[in-house]
N, CA, C and O atoms as a Tripos MOL2 file, in Angstrom:
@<TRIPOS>MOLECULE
protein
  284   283    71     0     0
PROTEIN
NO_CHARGES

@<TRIPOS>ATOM
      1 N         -27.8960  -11.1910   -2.8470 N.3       1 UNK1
      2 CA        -27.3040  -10.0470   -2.1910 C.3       1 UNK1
      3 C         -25.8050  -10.0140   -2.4890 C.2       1 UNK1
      4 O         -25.0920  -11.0110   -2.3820 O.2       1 UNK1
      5 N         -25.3880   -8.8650   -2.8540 N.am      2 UNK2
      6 CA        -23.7850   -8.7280   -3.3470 C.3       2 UNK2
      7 C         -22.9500   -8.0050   -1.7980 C.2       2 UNK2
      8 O         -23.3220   -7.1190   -1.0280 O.2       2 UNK2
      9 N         -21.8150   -8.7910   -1.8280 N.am      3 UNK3
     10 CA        -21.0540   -8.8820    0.0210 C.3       3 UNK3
     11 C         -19.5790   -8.1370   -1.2450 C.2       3 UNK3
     12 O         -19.0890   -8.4970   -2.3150 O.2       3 UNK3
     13 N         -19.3740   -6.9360   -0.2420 N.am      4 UNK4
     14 CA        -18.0520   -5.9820   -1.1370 C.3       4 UNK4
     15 C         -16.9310   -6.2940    0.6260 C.2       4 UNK4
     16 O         -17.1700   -5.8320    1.7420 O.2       4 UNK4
     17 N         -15.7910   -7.2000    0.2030 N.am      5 UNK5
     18 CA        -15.1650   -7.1530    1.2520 C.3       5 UNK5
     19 C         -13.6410   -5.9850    0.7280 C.2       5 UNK5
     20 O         -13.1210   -5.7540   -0.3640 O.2       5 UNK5
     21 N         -13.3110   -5.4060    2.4010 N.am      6 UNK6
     22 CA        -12.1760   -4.8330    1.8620 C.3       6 UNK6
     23 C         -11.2680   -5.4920    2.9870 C.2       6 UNK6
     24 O         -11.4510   -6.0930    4.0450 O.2       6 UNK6
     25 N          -9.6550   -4.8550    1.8280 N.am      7 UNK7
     26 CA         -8.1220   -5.2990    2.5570 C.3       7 UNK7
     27 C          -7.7140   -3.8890    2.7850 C.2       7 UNK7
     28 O          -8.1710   -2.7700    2.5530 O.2       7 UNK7
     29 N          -6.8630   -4.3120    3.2320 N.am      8 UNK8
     30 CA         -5.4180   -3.0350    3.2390 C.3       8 UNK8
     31 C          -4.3500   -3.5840    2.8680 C.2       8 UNK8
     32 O          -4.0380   -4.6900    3.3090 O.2       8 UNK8
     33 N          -3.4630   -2.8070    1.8400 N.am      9 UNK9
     34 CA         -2.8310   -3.3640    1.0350 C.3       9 UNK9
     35 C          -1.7200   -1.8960    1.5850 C.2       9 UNK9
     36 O          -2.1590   -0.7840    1.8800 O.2       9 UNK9
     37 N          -0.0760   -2.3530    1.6040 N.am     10 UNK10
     38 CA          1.0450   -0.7470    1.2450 C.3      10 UNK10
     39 C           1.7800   -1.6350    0.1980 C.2      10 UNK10
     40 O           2.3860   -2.6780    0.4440 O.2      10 UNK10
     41 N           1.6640   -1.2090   -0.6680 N.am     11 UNK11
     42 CA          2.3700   -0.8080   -2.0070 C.3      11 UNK11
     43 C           3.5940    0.3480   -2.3610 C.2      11 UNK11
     44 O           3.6410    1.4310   -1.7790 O.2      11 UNK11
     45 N           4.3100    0.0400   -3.1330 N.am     12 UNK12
     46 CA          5.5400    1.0940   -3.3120 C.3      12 UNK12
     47 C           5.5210    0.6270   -4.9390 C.2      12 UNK12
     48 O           5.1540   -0.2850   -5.6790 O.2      12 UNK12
     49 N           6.4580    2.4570   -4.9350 N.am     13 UNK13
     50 CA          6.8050    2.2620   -6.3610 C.3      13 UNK13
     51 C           8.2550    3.0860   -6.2390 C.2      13 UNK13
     52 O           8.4260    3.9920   -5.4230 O.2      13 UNK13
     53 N           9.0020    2.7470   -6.9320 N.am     14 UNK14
     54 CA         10.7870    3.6210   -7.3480 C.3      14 UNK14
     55 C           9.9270    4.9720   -8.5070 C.2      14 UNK14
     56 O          10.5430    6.0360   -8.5720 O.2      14 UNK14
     57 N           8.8860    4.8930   -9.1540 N.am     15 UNK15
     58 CA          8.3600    6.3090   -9.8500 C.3      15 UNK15
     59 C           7.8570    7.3900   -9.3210 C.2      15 UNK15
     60 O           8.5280    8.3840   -9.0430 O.2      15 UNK15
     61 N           6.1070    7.2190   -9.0660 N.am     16 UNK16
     62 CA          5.4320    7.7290   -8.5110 C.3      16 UNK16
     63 C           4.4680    6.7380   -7.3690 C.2      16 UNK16
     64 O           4.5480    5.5310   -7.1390 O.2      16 UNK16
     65 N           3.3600    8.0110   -6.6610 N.am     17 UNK17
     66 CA          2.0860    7.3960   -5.8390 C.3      17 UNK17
     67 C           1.6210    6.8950   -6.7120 C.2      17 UNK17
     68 O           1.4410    5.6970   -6.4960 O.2      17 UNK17
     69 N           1.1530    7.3860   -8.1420 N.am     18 UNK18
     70 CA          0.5520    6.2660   -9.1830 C.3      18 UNK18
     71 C           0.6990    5.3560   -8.9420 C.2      18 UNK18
     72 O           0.0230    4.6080   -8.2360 O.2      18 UNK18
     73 N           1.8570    5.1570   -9.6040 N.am     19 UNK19
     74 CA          2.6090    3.9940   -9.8070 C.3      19 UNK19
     75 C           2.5090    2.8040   -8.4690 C.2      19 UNK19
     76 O           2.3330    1.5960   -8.6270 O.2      19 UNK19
     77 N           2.6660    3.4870   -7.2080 N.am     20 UNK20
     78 CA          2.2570    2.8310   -6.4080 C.3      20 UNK20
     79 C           0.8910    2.3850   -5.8840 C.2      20 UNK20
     80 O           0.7340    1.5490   -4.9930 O.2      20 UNK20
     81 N          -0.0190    2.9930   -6.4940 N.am     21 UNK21
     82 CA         -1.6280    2.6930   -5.7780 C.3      21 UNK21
     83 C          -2.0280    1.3950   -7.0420 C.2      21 UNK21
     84 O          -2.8450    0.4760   -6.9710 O.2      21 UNK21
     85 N          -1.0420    1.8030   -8.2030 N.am     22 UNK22
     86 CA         -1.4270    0.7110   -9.5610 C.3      22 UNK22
     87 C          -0.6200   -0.4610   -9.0150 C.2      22 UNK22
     88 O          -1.2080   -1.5070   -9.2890 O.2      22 UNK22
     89 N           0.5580   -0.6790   -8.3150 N.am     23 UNK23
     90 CA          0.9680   -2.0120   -7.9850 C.3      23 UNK23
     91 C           0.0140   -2.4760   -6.6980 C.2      23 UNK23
     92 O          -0.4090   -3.6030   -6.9560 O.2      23 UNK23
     93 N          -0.3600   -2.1250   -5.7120 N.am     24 UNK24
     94 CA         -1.3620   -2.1590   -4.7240 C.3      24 UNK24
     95 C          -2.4600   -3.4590   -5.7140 C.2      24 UNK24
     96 O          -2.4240   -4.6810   -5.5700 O.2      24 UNK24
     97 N          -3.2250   -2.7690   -6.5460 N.am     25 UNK25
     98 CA         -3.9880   -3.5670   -7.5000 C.3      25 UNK25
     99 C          -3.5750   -4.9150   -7.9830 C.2      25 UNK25
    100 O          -4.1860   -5.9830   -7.9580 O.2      25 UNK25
    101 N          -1.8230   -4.4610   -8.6410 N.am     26 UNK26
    102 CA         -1.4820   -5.3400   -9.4710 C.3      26 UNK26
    103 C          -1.4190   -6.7840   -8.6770 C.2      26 UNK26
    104 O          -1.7450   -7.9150   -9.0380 O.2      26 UNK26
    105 N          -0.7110   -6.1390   -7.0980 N.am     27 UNK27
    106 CA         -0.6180   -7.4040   -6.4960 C.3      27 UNK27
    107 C          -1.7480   -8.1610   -5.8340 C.2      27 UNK27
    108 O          -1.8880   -9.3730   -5.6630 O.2      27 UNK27
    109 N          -2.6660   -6.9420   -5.4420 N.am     28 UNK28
    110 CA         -3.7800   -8.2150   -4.7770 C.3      28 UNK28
    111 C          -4.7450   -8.5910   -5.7520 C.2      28 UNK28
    112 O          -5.7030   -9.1310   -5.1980 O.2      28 UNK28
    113 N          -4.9120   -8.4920   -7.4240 N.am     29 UNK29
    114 CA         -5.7630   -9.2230   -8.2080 C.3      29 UNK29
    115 C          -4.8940  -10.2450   -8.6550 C.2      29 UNK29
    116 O          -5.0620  -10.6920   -9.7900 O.2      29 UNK29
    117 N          -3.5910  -10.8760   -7.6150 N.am     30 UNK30
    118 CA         -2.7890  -12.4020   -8.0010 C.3      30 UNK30
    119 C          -3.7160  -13.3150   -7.0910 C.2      30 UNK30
    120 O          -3.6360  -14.5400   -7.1810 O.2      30 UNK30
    121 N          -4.6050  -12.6910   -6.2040 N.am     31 UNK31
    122 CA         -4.8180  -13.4950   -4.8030 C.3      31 UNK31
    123 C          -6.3440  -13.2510   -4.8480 C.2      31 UNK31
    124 O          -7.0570  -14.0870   -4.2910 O.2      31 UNK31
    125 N          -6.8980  -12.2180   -5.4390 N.am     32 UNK32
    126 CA         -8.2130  -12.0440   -5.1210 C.3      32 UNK32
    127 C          -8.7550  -11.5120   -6.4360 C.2      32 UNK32
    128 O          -8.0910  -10.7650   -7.1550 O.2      32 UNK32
    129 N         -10.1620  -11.9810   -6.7680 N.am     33 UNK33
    130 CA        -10.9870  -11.4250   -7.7320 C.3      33 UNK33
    131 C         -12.2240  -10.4980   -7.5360 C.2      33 UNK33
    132 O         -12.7730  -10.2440   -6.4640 O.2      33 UNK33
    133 N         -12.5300  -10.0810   -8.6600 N.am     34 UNK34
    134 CA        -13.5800   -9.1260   -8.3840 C.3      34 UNK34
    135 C         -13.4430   -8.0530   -7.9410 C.2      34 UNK34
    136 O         -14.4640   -7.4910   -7.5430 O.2      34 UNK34
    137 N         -12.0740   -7.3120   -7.8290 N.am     35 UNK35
    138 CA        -11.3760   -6.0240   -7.3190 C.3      35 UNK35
    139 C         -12.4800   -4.8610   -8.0880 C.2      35 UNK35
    140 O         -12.4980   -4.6780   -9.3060 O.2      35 UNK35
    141 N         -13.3080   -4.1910   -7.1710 N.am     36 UNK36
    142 CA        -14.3230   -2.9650   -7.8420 C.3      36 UNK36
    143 C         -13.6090   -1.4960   -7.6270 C.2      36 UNK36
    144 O         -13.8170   -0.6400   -8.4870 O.2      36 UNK36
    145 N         -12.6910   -1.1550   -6.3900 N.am     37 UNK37
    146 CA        -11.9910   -0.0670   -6.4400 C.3      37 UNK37
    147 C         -10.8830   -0.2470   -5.3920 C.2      37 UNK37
    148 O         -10.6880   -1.3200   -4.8200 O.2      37 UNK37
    149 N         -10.0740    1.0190   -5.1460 N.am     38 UNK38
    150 CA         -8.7730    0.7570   -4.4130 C.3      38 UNK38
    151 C          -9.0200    2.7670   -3.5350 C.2      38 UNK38
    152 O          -9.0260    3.7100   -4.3260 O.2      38 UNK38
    153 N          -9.0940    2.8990   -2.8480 N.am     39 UNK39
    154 CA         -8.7220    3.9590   -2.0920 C.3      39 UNK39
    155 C          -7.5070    4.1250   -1.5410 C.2      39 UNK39
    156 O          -6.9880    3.0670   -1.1850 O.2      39 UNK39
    157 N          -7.0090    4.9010   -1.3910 N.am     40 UNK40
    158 CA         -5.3950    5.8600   -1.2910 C.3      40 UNK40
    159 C          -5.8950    6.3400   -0.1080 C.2      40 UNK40
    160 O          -6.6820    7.2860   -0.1410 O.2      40 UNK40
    161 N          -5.3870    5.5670    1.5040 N.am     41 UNK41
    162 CA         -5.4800    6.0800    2.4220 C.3      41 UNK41
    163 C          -4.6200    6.9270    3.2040 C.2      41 UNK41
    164 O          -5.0570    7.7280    4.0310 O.2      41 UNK41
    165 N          -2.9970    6.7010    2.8650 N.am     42 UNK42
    166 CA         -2.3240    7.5160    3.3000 C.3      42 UNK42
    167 C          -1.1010    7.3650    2.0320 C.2      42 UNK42
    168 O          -1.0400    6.3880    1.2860 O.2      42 UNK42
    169 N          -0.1510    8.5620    1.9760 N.am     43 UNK43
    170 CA          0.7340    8.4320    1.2310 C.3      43 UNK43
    171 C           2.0420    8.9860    1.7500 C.2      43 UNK43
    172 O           2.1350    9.9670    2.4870 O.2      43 UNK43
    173 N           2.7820    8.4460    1.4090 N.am     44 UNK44
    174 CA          4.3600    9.0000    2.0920 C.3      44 UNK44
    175 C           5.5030    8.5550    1.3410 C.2      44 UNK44
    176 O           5.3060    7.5990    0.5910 O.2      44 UNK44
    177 N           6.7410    9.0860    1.3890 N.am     45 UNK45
    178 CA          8.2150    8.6990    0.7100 C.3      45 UNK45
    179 C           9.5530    8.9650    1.1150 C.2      45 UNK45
    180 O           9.9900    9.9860    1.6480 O.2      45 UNK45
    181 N           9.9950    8.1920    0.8800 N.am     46 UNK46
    182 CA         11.1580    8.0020    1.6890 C.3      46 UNK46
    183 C          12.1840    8.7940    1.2460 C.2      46 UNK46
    184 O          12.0550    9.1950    0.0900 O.2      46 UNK46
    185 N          13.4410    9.2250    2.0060 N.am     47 UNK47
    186 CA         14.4120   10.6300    1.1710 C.3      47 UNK47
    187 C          15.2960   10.3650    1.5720 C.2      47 UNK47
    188 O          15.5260    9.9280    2.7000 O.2      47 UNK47
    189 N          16.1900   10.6350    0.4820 N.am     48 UNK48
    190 CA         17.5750   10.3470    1.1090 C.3      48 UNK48
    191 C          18.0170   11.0170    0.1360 C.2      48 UNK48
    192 O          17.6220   11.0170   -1.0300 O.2      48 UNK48
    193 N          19.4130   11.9920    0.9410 N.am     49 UNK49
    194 CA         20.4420   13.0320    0.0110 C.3      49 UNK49
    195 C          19.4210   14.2700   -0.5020 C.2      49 UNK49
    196 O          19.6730   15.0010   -1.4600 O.2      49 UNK49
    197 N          18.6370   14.3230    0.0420 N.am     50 UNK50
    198 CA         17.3500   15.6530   -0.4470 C.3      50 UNK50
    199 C          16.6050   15.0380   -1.8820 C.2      50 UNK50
    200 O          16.5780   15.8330   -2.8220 O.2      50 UNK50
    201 N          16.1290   13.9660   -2.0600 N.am     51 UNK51
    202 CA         15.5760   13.4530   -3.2370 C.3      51 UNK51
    203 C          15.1230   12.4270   -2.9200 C.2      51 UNK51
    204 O          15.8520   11.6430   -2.3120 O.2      51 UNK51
    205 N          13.7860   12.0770   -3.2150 N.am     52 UNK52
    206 CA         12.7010   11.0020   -3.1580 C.3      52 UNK52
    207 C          13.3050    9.8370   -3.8300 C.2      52 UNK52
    208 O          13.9160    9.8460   -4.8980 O.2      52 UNK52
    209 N          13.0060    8.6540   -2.9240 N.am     53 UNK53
    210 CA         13.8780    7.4490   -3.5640 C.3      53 UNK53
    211 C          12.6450    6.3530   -3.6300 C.2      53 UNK53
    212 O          12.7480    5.3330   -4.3120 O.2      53 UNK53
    213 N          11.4740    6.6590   -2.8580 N.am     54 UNK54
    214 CA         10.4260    5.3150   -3.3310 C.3      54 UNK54
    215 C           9.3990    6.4590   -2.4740 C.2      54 UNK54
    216 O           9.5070    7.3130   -1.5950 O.2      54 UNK54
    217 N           8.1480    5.7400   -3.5300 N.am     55 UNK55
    218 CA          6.9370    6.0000   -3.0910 C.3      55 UNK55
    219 C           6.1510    5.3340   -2.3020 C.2      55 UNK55
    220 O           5.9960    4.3120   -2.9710 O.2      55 UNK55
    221 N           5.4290    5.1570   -1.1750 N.am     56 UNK56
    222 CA          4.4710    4.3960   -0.7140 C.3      56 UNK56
    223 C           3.0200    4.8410   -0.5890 C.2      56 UNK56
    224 O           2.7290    6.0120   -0.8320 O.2      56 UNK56
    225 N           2.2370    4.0870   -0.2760 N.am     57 UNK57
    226 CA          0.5520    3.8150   -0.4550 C.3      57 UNK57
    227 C          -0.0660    2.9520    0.4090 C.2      57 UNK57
    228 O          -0.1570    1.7250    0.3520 O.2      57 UNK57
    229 N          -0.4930    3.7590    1.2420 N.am     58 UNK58
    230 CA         -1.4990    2.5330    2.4100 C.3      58 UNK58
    231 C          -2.8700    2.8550    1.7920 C.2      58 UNK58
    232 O          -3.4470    3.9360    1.9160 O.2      58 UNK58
    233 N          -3.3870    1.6290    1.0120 N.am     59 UNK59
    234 CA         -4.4410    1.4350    0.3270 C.3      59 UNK59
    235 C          -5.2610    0.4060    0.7890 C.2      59 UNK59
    236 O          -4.8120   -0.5980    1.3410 O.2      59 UNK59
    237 N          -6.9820    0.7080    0.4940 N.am     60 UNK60
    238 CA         -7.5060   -0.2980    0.6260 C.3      60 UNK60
    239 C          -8.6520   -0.3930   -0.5240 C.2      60 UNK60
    240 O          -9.3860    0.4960   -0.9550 O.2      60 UNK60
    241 N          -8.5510   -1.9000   -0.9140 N.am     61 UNK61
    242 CA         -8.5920   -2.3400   -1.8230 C.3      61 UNK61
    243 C          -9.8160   -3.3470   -1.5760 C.2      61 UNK61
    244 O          -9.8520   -4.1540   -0.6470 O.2      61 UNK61
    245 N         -11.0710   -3.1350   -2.8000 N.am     62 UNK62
    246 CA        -12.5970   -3.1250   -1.9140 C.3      62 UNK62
    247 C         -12.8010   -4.4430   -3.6610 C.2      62 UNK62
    248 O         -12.3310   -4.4010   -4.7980 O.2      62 UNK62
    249 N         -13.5370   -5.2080   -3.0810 N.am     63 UNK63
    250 CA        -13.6990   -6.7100   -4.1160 C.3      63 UNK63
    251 C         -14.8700   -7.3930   -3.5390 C.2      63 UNK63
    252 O         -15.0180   -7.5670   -2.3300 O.2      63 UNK63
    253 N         -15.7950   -7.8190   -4.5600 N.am     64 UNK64
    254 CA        -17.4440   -8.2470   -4.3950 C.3      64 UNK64
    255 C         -17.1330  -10.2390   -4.2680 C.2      64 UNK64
    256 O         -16.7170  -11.0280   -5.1160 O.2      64 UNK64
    257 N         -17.4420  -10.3860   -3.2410 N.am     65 UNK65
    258 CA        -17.3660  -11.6860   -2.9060 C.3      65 UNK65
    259 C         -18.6440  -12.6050   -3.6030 C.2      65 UNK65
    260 O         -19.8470  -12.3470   -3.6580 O.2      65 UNK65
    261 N         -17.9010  -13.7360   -4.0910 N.am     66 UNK66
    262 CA        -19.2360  -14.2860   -5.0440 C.3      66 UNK66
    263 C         -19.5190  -15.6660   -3.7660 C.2      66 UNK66
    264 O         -18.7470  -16.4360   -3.1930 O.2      66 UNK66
    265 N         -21.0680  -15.4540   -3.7230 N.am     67 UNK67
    266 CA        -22.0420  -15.6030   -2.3320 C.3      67 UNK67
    267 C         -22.4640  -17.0660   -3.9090 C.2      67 UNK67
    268 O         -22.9480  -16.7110   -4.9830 O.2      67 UNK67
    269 N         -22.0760  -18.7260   -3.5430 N.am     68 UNK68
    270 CA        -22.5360  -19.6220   -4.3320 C.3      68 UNK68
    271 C         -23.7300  -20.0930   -3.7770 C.2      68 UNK68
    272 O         -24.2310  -21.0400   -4.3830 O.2      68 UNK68
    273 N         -24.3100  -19.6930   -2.8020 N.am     69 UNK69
    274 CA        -25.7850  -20.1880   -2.4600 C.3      69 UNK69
    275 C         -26.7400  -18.9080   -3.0370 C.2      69 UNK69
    276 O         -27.8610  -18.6710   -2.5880 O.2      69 UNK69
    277 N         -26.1450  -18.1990   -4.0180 N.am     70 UNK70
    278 CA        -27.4190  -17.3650   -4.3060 C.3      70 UNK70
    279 C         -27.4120  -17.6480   -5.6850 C.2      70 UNK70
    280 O         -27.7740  -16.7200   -6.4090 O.2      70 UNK70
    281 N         -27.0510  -18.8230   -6.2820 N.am     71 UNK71
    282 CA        -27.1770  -18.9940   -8.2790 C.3      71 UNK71
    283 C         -28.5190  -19.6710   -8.2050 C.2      71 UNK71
    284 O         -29.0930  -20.0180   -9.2380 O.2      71 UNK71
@<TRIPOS>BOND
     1     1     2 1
     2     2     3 1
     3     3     4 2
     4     3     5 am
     5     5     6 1
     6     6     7 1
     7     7     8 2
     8     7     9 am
     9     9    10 1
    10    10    11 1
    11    11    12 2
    12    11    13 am
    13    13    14 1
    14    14    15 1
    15    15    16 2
    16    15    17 am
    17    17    18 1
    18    18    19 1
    19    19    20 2
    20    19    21 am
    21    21    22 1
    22    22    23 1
    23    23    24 2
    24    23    25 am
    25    25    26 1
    26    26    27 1
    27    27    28 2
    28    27    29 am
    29    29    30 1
    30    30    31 1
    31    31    32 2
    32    31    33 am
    33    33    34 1
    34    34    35 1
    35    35    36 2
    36    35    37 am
    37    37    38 1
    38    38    39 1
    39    39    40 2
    40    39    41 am
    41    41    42 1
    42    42    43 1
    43    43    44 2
    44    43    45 am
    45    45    46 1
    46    46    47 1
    47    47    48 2
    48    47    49 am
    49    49    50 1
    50    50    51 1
    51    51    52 2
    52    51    53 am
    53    53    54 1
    54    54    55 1
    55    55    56 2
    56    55    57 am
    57    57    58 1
    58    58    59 1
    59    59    60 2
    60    59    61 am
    61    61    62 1
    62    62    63 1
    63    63    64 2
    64    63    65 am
    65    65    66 1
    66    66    67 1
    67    67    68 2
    68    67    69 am
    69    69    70 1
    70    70    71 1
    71    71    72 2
    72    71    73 am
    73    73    74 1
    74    74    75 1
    75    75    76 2
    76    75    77 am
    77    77    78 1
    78    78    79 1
    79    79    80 2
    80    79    81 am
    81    81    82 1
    82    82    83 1
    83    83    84 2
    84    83    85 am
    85    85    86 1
    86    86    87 1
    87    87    88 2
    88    87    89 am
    89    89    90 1
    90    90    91 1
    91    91    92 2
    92    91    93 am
    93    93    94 1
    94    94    95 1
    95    95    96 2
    96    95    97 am
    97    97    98 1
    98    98    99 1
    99    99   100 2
   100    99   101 am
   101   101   102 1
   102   102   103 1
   103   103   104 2
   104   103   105 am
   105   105   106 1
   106   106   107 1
   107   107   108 2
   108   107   109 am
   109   109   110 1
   110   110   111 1
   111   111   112 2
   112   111   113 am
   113   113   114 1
   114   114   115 1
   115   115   116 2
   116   115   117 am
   117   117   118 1
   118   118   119 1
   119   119   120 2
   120   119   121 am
   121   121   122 1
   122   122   123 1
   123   123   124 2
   124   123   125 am
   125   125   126 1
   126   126   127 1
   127   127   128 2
   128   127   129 am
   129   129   130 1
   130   130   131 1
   131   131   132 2
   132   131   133 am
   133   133   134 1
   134   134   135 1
   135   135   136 2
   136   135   137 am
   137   137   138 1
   138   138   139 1
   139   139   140 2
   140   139   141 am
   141   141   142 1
   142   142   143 1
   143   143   144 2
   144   143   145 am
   145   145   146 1
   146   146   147 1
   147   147   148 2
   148   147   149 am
   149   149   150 1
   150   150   151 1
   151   151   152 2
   152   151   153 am
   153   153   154 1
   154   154   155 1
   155   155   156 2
   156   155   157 am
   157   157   158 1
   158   158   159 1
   159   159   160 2
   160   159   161 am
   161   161   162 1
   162   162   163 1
   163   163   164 2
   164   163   165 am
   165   165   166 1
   166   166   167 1
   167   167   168 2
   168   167   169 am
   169   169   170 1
   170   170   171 1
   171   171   172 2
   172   171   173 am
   173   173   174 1
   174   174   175 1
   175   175   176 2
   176   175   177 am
   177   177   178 1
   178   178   179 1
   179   179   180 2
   180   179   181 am
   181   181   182 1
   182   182   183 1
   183   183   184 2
   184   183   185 am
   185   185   186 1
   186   186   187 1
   187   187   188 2
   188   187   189 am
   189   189   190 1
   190   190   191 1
   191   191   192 2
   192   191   193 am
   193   193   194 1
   194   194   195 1
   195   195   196 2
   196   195   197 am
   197   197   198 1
   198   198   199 1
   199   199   200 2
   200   199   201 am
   201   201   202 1
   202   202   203 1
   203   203   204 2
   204   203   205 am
   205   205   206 1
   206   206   207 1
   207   207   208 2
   208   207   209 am
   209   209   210 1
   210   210   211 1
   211   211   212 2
   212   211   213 am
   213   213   214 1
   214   214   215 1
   215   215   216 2
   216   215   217 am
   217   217   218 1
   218   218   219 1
   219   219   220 2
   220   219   221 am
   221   221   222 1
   222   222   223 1
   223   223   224 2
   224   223   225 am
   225   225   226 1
   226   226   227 1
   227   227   228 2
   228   227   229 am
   229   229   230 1
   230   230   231 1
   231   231   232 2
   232   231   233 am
   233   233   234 1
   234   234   235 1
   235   235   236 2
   236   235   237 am
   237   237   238 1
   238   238   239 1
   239   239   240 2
   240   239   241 am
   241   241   242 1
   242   242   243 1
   243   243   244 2
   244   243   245 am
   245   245   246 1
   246   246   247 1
   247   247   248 2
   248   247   249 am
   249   249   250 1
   250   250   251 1
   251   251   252 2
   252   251   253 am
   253   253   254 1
   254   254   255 1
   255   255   256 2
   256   255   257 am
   257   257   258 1
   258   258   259 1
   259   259   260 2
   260   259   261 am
   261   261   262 1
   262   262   263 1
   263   263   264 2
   264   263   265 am
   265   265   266 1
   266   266   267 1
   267   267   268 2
   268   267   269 am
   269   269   270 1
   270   270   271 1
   271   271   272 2
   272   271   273 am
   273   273   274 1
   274   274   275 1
   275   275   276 2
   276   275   277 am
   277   277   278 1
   278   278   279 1
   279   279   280 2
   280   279   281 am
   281   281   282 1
   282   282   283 1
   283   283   284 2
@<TRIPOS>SUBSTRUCTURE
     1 UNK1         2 RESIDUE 1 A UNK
     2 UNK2         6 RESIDUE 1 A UNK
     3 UNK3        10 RESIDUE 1 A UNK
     4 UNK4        14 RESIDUE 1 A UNK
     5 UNK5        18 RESIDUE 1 A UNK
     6 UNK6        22 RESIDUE 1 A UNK
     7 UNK7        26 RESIDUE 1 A UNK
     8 UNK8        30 RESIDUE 1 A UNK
     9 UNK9        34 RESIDUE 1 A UNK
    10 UNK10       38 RESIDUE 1 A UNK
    11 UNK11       42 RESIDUE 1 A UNK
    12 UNK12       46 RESIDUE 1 A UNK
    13 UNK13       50 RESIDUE 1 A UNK
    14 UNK14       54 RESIDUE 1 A UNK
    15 UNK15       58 RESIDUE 1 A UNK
    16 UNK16       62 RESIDUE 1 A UNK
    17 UNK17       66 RESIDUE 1 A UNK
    18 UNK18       70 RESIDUE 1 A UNK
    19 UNK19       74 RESIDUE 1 A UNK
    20 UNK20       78 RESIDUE 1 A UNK
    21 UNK21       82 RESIDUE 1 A UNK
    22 UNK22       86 RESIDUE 1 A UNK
    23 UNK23       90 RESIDUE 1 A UNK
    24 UNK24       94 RESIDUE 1 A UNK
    25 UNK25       98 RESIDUE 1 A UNK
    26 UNK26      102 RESIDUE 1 A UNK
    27 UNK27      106 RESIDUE 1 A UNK
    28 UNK28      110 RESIDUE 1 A UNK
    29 UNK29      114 RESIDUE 1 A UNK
    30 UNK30      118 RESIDUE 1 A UNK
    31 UNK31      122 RESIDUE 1 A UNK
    32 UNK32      126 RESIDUE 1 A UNK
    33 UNK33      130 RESIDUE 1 A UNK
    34 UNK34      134 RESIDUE 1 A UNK
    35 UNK35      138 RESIDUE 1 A UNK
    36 UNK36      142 RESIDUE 1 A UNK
    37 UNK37      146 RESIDUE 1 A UNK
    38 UNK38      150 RESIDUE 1 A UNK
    39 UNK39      154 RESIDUE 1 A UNK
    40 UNK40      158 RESIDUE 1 A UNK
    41 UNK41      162 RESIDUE 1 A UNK
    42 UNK42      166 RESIDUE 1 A UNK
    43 UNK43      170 RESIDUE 1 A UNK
    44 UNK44      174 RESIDUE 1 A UNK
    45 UNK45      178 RESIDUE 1 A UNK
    46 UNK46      182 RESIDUE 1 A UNK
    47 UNK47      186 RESIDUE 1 A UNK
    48 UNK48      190 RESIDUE 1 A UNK
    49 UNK49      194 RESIDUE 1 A UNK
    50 UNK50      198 RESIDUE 1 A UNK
    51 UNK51      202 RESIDUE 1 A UNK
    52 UNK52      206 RESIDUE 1 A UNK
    53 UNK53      210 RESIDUE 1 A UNK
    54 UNK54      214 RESIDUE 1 A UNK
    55 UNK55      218 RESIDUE 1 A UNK
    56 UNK56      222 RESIDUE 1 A UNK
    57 UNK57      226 RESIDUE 1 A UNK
    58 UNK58      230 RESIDUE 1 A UNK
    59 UNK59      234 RESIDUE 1 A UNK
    60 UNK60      238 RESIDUE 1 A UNK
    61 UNK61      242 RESIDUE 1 A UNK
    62 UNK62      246 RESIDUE 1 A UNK
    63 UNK63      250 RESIDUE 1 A UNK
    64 UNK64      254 RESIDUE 1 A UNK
    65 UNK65      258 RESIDUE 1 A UNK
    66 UNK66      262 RESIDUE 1 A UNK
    67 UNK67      266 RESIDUE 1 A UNK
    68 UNK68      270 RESIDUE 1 A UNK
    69 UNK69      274 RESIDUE 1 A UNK
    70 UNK70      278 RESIDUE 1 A UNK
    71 UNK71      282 RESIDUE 1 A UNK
């Protein structure tokens, strides 16, 4: 039987939400394997002087747990 656990991950980027939902990834496949997808739960950015200065991403980030009593 395959076990899909998820996190919540906020991520930022100085570019775009891209950019930020792709560091979301970048950082939790340092800590976790088997990353199968990432959902974009909320998005928002910060402003200052009338111009966007960072992006953020409250993501959650979904990875298949390997179960060693089933080899």
């Amino acid at each position: 039987m395959e076990v899909v656990k998820v996190i919540e991950v906020i991520a930022t980027s100085t570019n775009s939400f891209s950019d930020a939902a792709a560091n979301a990834v970048k950082e939790a496949s340092k800590s976790i394997k088997n990353i199968q997808s990432v959902y974009v739960k909320e998005m928002n950015a910060k402003v200052e002087n009338d111009s966007i200065t960072s992006y953020a991403v409250n993501a959650k980030v979904s990875f298949l747990v390997n179960n060693s009593d089933n080899s």
